[in-house]
N, C-alpha and C positions, 0 to 999 in steps of 0.2 A: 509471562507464560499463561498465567489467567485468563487477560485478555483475550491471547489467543487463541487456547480452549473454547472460550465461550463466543469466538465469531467465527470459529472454524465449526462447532457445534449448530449455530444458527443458521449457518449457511447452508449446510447440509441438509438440516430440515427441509431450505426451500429446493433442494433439488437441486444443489450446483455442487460439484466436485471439486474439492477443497485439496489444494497442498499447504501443505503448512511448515515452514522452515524457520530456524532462529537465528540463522546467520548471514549477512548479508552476502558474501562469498558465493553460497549454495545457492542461493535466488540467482546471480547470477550466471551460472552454471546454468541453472533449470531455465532460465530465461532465453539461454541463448539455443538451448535444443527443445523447447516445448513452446506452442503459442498457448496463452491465457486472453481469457476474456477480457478479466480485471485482476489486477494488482493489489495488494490490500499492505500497505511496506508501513512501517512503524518506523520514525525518523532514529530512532536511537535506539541501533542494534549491537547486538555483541561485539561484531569486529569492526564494521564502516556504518556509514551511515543511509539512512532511506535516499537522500541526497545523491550518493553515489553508487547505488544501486541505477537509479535512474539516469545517472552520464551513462555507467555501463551500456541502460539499454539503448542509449544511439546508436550505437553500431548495429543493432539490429531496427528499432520501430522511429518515425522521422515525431517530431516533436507535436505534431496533430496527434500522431496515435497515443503518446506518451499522455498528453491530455486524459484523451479517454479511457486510457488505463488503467494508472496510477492512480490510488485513494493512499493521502498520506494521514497517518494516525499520529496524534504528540501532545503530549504533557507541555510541549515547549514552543507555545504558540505566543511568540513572540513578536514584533513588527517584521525582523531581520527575515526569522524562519517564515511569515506568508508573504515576507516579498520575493524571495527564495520560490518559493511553492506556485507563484505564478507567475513567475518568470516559464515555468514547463505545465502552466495554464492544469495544476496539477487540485483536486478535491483534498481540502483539509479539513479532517475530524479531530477536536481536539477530545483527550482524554483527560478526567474521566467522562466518561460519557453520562450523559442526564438521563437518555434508554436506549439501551442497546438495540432497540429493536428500530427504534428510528433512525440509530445509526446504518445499522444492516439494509436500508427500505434504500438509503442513499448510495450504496453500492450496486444497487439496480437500477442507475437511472443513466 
């Protein structure tokens, strides 16, 4: 939740409007009636996972948009988990981060 606080707080600064959810269920919800720019999904969430937050959103964005999307954050940057992550050509931030601010700079690209 930290985390999130503090990249929901950074982002705001620059001037982007922020939702911020802990569950992956409600992301998908909010995903399938609101477009976002960017995505900002933490691979290990309370109910499912960032993983399947992102099958979800096939049904709505085809696998180019999902690219540009999706920033996935994780503690758990494994081989498995970025070969996973690029199979949907997906940005992975590992946590913790070295500065947050350079992490934020990479969500605007």
């Amino acid at each position: 939740m930290l985390i999130q606080k503090s990249i929901k707080k950074l982002l705001e600064k620059r001037g982007a409007v922020v939702t911020a959810l802990s569950s992956g269920k409600e992301a998908i919800i909010e995903m399938s009636n609101n477009n976002y720019d960017r995505v900002i999904c933490d691979l290990m969430l309370q109910d499912v996972t960032g993983f399947d937050v992102i099958e979800e959103s096939k049904k709505k964005y085809t696998l180019e948009e999902i690219s540009k999307l999706f920033v996935i954050i994780t503690a758990y940057n494994s081989t498995q988990v970025l070969d996973k992550a690029s199979n949907y050509g997906c940005l992975v931030l590992s946590k913790p981060f070295e500065n947050i601010n350079e992490a934020i700079d990479q969500f605007f690209q």
